[in-house]
N, C-alpha and C positions, 0 to 999 in steps of 0.2 A: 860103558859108552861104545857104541858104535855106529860106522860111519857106511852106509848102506849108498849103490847105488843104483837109478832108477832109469830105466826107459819108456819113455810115458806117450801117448798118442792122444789129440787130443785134433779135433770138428774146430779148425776157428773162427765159424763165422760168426756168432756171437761171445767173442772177446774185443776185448780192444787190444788185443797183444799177448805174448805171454808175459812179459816184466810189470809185476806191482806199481800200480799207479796212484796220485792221490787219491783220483775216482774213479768208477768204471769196471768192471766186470775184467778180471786178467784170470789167466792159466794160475801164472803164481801163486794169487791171492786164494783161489780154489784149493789149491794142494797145499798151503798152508792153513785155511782154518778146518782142512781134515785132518792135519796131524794136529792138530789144537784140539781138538776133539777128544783126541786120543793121549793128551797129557806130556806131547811136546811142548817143548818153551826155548826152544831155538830163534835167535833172531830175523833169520832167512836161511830159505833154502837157494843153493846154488845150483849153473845151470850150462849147458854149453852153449847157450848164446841166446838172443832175444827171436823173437817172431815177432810179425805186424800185426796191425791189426786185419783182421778176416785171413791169414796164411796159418794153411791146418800143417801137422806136423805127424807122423809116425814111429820115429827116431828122434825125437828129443830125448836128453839125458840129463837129470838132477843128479845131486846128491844133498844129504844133510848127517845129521847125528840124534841119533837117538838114546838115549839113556836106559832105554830099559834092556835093551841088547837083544828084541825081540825075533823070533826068526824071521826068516824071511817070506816065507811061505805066506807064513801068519799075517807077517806089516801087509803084503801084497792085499791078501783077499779082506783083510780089516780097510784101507786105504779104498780102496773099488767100493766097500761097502758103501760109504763115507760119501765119497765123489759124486760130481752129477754125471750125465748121460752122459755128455758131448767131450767127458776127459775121463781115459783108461791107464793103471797101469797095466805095459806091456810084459814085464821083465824084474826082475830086481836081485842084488847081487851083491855080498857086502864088497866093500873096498880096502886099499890101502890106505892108510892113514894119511896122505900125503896127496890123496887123488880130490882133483882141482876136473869137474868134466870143462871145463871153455880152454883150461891151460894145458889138460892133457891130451886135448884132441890133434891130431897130425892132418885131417881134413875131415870135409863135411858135403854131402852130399844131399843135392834139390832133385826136385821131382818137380817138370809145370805139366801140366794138361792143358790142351784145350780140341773143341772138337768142328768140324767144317762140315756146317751144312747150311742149306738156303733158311732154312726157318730155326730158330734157339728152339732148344728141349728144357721144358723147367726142372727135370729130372736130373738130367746132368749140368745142371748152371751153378750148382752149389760146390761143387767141385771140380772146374773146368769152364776155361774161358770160350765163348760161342763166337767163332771167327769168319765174316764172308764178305769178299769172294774166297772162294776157295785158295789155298798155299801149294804150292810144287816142292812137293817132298826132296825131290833132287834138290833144288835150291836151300834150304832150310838143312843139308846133311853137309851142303859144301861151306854155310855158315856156320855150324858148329864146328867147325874144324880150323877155323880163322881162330876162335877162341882160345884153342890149345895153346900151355904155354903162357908166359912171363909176359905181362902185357901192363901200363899206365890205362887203367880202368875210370878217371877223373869225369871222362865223358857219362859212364853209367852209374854214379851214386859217390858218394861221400864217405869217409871213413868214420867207426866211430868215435878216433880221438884222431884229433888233424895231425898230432905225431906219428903217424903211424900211416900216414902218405896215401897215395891210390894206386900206388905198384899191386895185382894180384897174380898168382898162379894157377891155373886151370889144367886139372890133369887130366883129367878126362870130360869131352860133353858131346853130347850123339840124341841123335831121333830115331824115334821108332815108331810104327806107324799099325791099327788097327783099323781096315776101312776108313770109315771116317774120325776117327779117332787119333789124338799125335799125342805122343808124349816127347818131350824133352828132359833129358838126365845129366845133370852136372858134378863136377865132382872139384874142390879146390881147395886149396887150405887155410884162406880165408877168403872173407867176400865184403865189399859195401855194401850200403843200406840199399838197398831194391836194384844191386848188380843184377841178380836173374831176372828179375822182372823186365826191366830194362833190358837184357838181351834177346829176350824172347820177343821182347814188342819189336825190336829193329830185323831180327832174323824172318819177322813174319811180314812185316815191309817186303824185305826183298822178295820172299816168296810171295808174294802179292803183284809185285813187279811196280810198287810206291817209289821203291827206292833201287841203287843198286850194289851189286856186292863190295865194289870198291867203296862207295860210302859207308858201308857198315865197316869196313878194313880199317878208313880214315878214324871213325869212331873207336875202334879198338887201339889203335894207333893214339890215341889221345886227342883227339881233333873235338874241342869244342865247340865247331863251327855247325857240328851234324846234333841234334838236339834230340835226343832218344824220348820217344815217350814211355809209358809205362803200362803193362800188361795187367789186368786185374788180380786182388791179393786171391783170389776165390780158386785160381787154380796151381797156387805155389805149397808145394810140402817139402817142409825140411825131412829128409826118405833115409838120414845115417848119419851118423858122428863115426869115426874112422879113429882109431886109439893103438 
């Protein structure tokens, strides 16, 4: 028996998430009836954390066990054979016997897109949210610098067990800018359910000049009186798990 683990990329716009659902098309369900295929009889495979539904991922990390102790090389290019278009494994690597990817991760790091122009490109909408009027990059770099840091996050998403509060840490989050083109990069070591999403939507307020930066402050600050909307899943990639 051994205990392999995987770094997997996967197009989410036709999932409804990566975690196994009753019904409905998941990441999950994909990567397990390819190792069924292959004469796995494991219960589930493990994961270092969920995606939504339509948020693509490049840095996701499974593990499971395999019985037959098969190389790696081998599971890889047998597992791609297997899989459909829209999920690759990137990587794979056996493990320690002990290795948990969601409990052994120390942070995790997003990737949002989105791009500004007067008309949407259907080219770039499948990965990347189409944003106008246009954003002031200076504004949107002095927003992510609010985020740095030990923050009551209750304003941007919910936890996913209520024990476990809406206190997050944010070590790193910065824009970078290609003409028309912005990416945003976050780095935390853990997050609510549509945290990034929700700060991207309110960072692009201000850079819009919707809202201003003291409200976005007030919202970091835990102020539920500032109501964050939410950025589309089409341009969030979970971009690293951090170990």
């Amino acid at each position: 028996m051994a205990l392999y683990q995987l770094k997997i990329v996967y197009d989410g716009t036709d999932f409804l998430g990566f975690q196994k659902q009753g019904k409905g098309r998941t990441v999950q369900a994909e990567i397990e009836t390819a190792l069924q295929e292959m004469g796995w009889n494991g219960k589930s495979i493990q994961s270092a954390g969920r995606t939504d539904t339509g948020v693509h991922a490049s840095g996701q990390v499974i593990s499971f066990e395999f019985e037959t102790g098969m190389a790696k090389e081998s599971l890889q290019k047998a597992l791609n054979a297997l899989l459909p278009a829209d999920v690759a494994i990137e990587d794979i690597q056996f493990a320690p016997e002990d290795f948990h990817p969601r409990f052994a991760a120390k942070a995790r790091k997003y990737v949002y897109r989105l791009y500004c122009r007067e008309r949407r490109n259907p080219l770039l909408d499948r990965f990347s949210w189409h944003v106008w009027p246009k954003v002031d990059l200076t504004l949107l770099k002095e927003g992510a610098k609010l985020l740095i840091g030990e923050h009551d996050y209750r304003a941007f998403g919910r936890p996913p067990r209520e024990e476990s509060g809406s206190i997050r840490r944010i070590l790193a989050a910065a824009w970078k800018r290609n003409e028309a083109d912005f990416r945003f990069e976050v780095t935390g070591t853990a997050f609510l359910y549509h945290m990034v999403r929700r700060m991207v939507f309110l960072q692009v307020q201000v850079a819009q000049g919707r809202i201003t930066m003291k409200n976005l402050q007030s919202a970091i600050d835990g102020d539920l009186g500032i109501k964050p909307g939410i950025a589309p899943a089409r341009g969030l990639e979970l971009y690293e798990i951090v170990y």
